[in-house]
N, C-alpha and C positions, 0 to 999 in steps of 0.2 A: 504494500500500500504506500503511495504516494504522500509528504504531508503539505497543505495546504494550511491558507490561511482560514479564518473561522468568522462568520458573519451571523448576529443573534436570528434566533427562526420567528421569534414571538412577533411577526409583522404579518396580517394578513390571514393568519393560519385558520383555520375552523374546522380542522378534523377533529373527530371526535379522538384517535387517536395519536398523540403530539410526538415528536420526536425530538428526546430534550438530550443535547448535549453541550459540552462548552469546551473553549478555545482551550484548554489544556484539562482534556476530560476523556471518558469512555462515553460510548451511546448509552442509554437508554428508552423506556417509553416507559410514559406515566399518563392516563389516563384525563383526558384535557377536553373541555367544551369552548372555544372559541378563546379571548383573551381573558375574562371575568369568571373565575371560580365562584363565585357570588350567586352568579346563572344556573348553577347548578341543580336540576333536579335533585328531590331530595335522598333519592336512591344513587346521583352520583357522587354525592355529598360525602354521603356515609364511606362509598369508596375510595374516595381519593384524600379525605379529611381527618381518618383515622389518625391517631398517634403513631409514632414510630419511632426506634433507636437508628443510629447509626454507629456500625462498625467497620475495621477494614479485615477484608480476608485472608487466609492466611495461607499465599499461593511462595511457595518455595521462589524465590528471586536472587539476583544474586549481582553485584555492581560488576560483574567484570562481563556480563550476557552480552552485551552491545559485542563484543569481539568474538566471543564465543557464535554468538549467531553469525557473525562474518565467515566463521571454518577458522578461525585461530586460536585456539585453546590451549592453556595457561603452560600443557605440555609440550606445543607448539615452540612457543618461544623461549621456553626455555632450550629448546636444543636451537636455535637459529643463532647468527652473528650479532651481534650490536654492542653497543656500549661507547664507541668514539664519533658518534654519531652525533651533532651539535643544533638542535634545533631553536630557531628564532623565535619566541613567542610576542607577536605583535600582535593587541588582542582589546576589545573597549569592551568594556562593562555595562550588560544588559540589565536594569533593576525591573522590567515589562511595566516599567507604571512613568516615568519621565522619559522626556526625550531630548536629543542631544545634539551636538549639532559642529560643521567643519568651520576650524578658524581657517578665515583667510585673511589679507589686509580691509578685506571689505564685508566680509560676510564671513559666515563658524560653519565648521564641519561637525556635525553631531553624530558624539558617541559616550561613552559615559566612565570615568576612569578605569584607570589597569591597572595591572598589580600583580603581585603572586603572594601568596599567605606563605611563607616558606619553611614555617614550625610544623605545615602540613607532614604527616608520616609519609603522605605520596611523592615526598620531597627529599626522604631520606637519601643521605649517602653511602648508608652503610655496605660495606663489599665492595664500593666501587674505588676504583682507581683514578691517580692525577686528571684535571682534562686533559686532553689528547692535544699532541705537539703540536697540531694546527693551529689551537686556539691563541687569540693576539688581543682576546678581549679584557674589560676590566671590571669590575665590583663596585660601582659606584651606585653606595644605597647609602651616601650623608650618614652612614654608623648605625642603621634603624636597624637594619639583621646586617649577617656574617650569611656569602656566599659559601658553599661547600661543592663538594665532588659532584654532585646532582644539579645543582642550581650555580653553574659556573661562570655566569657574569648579568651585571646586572645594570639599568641604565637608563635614564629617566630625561625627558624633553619639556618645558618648557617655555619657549622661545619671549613669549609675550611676559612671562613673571607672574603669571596671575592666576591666585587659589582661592578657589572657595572653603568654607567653612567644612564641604563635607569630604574632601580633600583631603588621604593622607600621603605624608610628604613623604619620603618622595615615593618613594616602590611598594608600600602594602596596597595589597588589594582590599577597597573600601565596602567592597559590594559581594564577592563569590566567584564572575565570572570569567577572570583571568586565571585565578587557582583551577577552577574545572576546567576549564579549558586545556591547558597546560597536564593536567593528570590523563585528562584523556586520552592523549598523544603518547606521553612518556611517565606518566606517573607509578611509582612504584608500586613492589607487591603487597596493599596491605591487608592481614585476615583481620576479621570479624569486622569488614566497616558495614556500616547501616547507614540508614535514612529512618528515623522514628525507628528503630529496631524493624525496617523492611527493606527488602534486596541486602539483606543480611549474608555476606560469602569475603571472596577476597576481591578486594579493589585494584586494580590494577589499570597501565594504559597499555596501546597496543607494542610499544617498546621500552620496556621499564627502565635499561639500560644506558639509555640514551641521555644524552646532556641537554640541559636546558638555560638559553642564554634568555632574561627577558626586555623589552624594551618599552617602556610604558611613556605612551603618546599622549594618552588622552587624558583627560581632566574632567570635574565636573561642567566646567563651560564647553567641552567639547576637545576636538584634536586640530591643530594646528598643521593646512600642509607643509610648511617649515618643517618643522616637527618629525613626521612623517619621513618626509625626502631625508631628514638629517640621520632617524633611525635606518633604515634602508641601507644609508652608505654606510653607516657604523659596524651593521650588521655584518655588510658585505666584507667590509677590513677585517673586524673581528673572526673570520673564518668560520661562519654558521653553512651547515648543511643543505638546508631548510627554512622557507621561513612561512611562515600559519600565519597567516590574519585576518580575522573575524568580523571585519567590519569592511565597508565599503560607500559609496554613495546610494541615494535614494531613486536615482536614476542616473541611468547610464551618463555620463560626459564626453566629449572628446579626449583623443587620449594626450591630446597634449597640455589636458587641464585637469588629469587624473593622477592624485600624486602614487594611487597604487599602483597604476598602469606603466607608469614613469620608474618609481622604483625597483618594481620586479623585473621590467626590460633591464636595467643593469644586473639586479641580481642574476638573470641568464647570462649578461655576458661574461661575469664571473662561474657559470656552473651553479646556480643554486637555482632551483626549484620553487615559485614560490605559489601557493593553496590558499586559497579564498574563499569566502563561505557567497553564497549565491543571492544571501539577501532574505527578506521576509514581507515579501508582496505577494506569495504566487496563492492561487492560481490563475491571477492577473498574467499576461502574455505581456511580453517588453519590459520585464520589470527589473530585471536584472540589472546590477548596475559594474558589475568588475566581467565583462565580457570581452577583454585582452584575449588574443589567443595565446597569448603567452605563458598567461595565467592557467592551472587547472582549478577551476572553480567548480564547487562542490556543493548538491541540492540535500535536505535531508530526506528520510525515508522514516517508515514504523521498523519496530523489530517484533519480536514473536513475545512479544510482555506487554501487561497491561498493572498499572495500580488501581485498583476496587477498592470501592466503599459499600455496603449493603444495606439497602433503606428499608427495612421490615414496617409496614401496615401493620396498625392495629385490629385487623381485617384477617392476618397472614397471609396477604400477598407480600412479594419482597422482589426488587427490583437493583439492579446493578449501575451504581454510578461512579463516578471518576474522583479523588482528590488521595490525597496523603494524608489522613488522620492519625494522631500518635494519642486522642481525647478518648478515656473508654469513660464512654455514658452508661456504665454499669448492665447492660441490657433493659433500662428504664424506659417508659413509653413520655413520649412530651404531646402534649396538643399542637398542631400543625395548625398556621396561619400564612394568608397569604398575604404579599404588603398591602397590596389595594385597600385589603379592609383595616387596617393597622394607619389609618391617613393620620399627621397627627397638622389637625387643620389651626391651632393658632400660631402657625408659621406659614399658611398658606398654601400646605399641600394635600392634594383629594389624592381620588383614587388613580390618577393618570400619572400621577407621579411617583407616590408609593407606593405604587407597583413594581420597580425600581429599586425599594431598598436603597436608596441613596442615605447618606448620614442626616440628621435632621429632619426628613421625610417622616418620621416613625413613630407613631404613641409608644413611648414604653411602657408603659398602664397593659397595654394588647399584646406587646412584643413579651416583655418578661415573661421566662420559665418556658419558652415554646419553640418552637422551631419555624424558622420563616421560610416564605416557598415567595421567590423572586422572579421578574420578570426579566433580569439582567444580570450577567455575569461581573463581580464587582471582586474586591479585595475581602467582601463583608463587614467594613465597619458598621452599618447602619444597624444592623443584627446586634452585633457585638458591643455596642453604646448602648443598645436600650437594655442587654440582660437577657437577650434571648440566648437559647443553649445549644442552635444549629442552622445553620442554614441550606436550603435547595438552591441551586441558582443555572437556570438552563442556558445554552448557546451551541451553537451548530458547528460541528467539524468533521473533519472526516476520519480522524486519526487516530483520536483518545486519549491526548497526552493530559499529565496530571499535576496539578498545583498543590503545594503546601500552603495549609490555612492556621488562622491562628484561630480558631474556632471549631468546633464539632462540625464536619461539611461535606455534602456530596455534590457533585454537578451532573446532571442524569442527560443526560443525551449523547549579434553582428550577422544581418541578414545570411550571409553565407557561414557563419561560424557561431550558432544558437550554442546556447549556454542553459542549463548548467553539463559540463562536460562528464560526469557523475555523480552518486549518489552515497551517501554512507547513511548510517543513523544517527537521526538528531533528534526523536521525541524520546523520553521518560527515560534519558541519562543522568545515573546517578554517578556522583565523581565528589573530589574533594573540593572543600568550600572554604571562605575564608570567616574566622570567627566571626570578624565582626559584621559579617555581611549577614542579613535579616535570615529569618530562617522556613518564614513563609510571603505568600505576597501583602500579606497588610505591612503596610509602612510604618505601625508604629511596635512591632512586634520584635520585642526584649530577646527573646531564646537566642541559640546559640547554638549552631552545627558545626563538623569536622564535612558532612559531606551530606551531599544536597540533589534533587532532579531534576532537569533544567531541560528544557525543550529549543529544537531552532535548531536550522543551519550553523550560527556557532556552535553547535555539540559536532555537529556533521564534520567540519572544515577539520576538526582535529585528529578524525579517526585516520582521516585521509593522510592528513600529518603523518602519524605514526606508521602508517602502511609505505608511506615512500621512503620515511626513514629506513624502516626494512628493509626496500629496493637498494635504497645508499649502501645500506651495510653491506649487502651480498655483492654489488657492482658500484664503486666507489667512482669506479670510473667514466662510467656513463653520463650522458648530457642531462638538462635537465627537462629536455623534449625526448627523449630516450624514455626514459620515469614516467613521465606523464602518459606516453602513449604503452608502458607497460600496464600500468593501471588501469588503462581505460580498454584495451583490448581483452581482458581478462576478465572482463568485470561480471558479474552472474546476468542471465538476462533477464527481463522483466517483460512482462507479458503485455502488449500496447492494447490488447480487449478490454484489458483490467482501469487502464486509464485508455478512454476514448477521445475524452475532451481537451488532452495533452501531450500523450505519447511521448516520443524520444525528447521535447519539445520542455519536459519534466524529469526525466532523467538521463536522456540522451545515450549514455553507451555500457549504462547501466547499474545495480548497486557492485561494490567497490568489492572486490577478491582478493583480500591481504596473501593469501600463502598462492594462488596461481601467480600473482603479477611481478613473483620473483623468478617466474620461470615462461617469460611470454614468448618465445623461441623467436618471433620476427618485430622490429619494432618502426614506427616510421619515425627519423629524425628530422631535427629541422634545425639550419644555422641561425647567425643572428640575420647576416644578409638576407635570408630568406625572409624574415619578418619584416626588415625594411622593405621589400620589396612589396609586398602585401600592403605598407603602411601607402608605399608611393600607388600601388593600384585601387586602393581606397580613396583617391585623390588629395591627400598629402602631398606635400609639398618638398624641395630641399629643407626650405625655410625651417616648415614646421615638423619634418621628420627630425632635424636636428636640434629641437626641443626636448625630444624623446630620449634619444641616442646620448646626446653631448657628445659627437664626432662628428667626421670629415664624411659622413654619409650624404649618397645623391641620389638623385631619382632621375637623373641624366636617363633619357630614352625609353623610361617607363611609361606606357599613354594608362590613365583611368583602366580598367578593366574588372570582372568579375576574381574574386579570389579563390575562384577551383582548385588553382593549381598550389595552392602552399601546403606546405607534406602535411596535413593534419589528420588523426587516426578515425576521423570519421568522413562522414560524405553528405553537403546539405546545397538543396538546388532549390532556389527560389523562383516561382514563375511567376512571370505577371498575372494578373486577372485576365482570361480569356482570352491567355497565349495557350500553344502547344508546348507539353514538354521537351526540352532539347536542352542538353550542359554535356561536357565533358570535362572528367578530373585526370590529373597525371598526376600519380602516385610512387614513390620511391619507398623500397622497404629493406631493411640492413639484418642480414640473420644473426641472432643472437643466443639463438641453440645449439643444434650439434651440426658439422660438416655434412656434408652428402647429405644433404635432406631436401624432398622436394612435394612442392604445397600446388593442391589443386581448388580451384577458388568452386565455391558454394553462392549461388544467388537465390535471395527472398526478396520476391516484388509481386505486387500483382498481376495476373495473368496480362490484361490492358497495356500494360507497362514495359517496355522491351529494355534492357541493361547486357550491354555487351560489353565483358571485359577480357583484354587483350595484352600481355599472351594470358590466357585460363592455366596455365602449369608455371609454376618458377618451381627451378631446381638449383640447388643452391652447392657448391662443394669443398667451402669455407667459411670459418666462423667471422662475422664482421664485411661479407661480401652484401653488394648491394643489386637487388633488382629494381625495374620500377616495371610499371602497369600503366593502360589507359581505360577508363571507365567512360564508354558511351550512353547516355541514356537519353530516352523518346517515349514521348506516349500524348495523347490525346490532347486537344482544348482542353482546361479546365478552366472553372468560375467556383469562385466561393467555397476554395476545398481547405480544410483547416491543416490536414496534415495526413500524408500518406506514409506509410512506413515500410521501410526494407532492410536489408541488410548484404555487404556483401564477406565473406570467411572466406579465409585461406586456411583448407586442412591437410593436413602427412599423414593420417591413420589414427593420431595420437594426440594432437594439440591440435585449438582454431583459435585463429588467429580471427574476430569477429569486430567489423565495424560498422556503424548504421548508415543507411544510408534514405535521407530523409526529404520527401518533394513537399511544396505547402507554395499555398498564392502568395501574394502582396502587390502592394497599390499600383498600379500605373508609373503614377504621374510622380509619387515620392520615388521610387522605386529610380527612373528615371532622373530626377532634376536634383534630387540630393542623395549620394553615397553615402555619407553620414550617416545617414539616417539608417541605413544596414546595422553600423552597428551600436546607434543609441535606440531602436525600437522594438526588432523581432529578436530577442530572444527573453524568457521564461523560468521559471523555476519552481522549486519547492520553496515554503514557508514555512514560519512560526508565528507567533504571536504578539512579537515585539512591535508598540506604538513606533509613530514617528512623521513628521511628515517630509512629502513627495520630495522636497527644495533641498533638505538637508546631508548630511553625509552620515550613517547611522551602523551600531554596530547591529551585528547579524545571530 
């Protein structure tokens, strides 16, 4: 399953049966007559009005599943390489309730501080050895902790000078989400971590080994591209492997006004790899905003877990909903109220409002000792001020992912080059957290966690992390379009029936194969020239390409064109609106298996659809020898076609080499008169829950 963004159901609806879920929740159905429980007949009354407890179930879980469901289990990596492996953690702080924003001289990039809690166990050093001779980095955290073998350098930006109150200086993480972040990729092996004593096993990230440099950009006012560009290059001297960052803009940019797009193009020409999370817009089309190809940007997915609450009726019916409760209501029954009737009117709110559940809205006279049943998914203060002992609070997702409440609660219900490039998991990761950061969504809530569940393409971006660091270890040598197109040719596939409304479009070349993408026998690589070249056929300029670059780069002789041809491991052909299909791609691929081996290509398209690819056999009789390929493809007028899906593989008997190959309209007239627009509109992604708005630069 795909994850998406969540939009409340309670608009409109009049089924008798409602389908209540919410933006970090499981489905269920609860028994509903139009918006006004009030209307109720007095036989539905009795049924859905009952009293009930809430509790959570007791389903074995375990914080290290997110990997384990990838095929990489804890006995996995312990027999694999790593440990000199140096990843960058560039990363802003998701609190899901503010929003944040890019400093420029004129305007802020929003995201919301970084950090690493680094007294975290997932942080330990112990067993490990000096960093590795590469490393040229430094420890500058102003005396607040001591770097160690695990958390090897450390390094904070500023540029403007300016801290808010909720700001710690320089390097703790204020909030959680730098610490999780950071565990998920490479965090160590800890036994018995929990969440409320749930997903209780051993915590772990997918390279425990591995070193962790961090670089904390962002602030409470936001991240600074100064900042930004300046961590990037630090990174790059510093000798990081890798660099993860969680955040991005809110819509795409040009890239010569993109400081992630800007930064990571160096990091390739150094050899580093750098992974982005895709954003939290989808399942909005164009919403992605780090659509570099240079980038592998990275969507999230579900995994095979779910956190449950159980709402038992005074009736005995009982119904399955979504949150983290750690609250046992002793198996006591409470009266069930819903806000509408609870108005508390000398502040001027009726039933259209506290319905709602808003703070203020609420007689506590009605609220006290009961459990409220809301029109809207909220933090639940408005419960939790008047004395109430629970809340219901419905909204609509596809997912299930699950919030920590501080209350007893359940929630019952680049035109040629689309992004996001893969998928890993990002809903109901549980990873380590930072003390001070809250420990559910209410903002004013005191408790205190070691490790927490966190939803979003930022959990996603990190898995991804850890899995190329893998790659690194095993091929140290390899480019960083090498990695990338290991990962993504390996990747599990995903059923495009399943998502109809999305397809490749939402996960593109598939969820993420930690233990095949160390073994992808063919890989397609790509220089830097080759991207400049791409940049100059996307109508770039010398000018402006040497924005990008900071070199003697040209585009001498380049005319505009379609970017078919830039070796990239998938295949996307945009047709105009009620043209005929026609593109051709020219593909190069370098064997990275064993000698004498030789690959015969497999095509998925529809019958309609003709794909000739030429030569159909490469035989290959050394390791690091290159072939290429040409892919013809043709097929009918189309109007108004969202997305058709194919594929083409290279197989030997024994391994497939698989990349997608994807056709879908677009406009005329944009298509035509602005290039740009390729790659600030048509591509897509997975989401999370994270506010924010469209203008700003937001982490993920």
């Amino acid at each position: 399953m795909i994850f998406f963004s969540s939009v409340p159901l309670f608009s409109g609806c009049h089924s008798n049966e409602l389908k209540l879920s919410c933006c970090k929740s499981m489905q269920v159905y609860v028994v509903y007559i139009g918006e006004n429980p009030s209307a109720y007949e007095a036989s539905d009354r009795a049924t859905i009005c009952p009293s009930f407890h809430a509790r959570n179930c007791s389903w074995k879980l375990h914080t290290r599943r997110s990997w384990d469901f990838l095929g990489l289990p804890l006995s996995h990596v312990k027999h694999k390489k790593g440990g000199d492996e140096i990843i960058g953690m560039m990363d802003s702080d998701d609190d899901h309730q503010q929003q944040t924003k890019l400093l420029t001289p004129n305007n802020h990039f929003q995201a919301q501080f970084f950090g690493i809690w680094p007294e975290s166990e997932s942080f330990s050093d112990k067993r490990l050895g000096p960093p590795p001779r590469n490393w040229k980095g430094t420890c500058n955290t102003n005396k607040t902790f001591t770097c160690n073998n695990k958390i090897i350098g450390a390094r904070y930006y500023n540029s403007q000078n300016f801290y808010n109150t909720m700001d710690i200086i320089p390097l703790r993480d204020s909030v959680g989400h730098g610490t999780h972040t950071a565990s998920i990729a490479a965090g160590r092996e800890v036994a018995g971590a929990s969440v409320f004593g749930l997903a209780q096993g051993i915590a772990r990230g997918g390279i425990p080994n591995a070193r962790i440099a961090v670089y904390k950009v962002c602030w409470a006012m936001g991240c600074s591209i100064a900042d930004i560009l300046a961590a990037c290059d630090d990174a790059i001297a510093d000798g990081v492997d890798i660099i993860s960052a969680s955040f991005g803009m809110s819509a795409a940019y040009t890239f010569t006004d993109d400081p992630v797009a800007i930064g990571s193009f160096h990091a390739l020409k150094k050899g580093i790899l750098t992974i982005t999370a895709a954003g939290n817009y989808g399942p909005l089309r164009a919403s992605i905003s780090n659509v570099s190809p240079w980038l592998l940007t990275v969507g999230a997915s579900t995994i095979d877990r779910k956190f449950v609450t159980q709402l038992a009726l005074g009736n005995g019916k009982t119904f399955m909903g979504s949150a983290i409760n750690n609250f046992d209501l002793k198996g006591d029954m409470f009266p069930l109220i819903w806000g509408g009737d609870a108005s508390n009117y000398p502040v001027n709110a009726n039933s259209e409002t506290s319905k709602y559940c808003n703070a203020g809205d609420l007689d506590s006279q009605k609220i006290k000792g009961k459990i409220g049943l809301c029109n809207y998914r909220s933090n639940g203060p408005g419960i939790l001020h008047t004395d109430g002992v629970g809340v219901i609070m419905p909204f609509q997702s596809v997912n299930d992912p699950a919030f920590s409440y501080h209350i007893a609660t359940t929630l019952i219900s680049p035109e040629e080059i689309p992004k996001p490039d893969l998928i890993a998991p990002g809903v109901n990761i549980p990873a380590a957290w930072s003390l001070v950061g809250r420990a559910s969504v209410y903002s004013e809530d005191t408790r205190s966690v070691k490790y927490y569940v966190d939803s979003g393409t930022s959990m996603s971006c990190p898995h991804v992390t850890g899995a190329a660091a893998i790659v690194k270890a095993a091929y140290p040598h390899w480019s960083p379009t090498a990695m990338k197109s290991a990962l993504m040719t390996t990747a599990y596939i995903v059923d495009p029936k399943k998502h109809e409304n999305e397809s490749e479009f939402a996960y593109r070349s598939g969820l993420q194969n930690p233990t095949k993408a160390v073994d992808p026998e063919l890989v397609f690589d790509a220089s830097e020239k080759d991207y400049v070249d791409f940049l100059c056929k996307q109508s770039y300029n010398t000018t402006t390409v040497r924005k990008i670059t900071v070199n003697k780069s040209v585009c001498r002789g380049i005319k505009p064109a379609r970017a078919w041809d830039l070796n990239y491991p998938s295949f996307s052909l945009a047709v105009e609106d009620g043209h005929e299909i026609k593109g051709n791609f020219h593909r190069t691929v370098t064997n990275v298996g064993k000698p004498n081996s030789t690959y015969n290509v497999s095509i998925v398209m529809p019958d309609s659809i003709k794909v000739n690819v030429e030569p159909s056999v490469l035989s290959f009789t050394d390791v690091g020898e290159k072939k290429s390929f040409r892919v013809d493809v043709n097929g009918p007028h189309i109007t108004q076609v969202p997305i058709i899906s194919g594929s083409i593989t290279w197989k030997n008997g024994k391994h497939a080499v698989k990349s997608p190959l994807v056709i879908y309209n677009v406009l005329p007239s944009v298509f035509l008169t602005n290039p740009l627009y390729r790659t600030q509109r048509l591509s897509t992604h997975q989401t999370h829950i994270s506010p924010g708005e469209r203008s700003s630069f937001l982490p993920h």
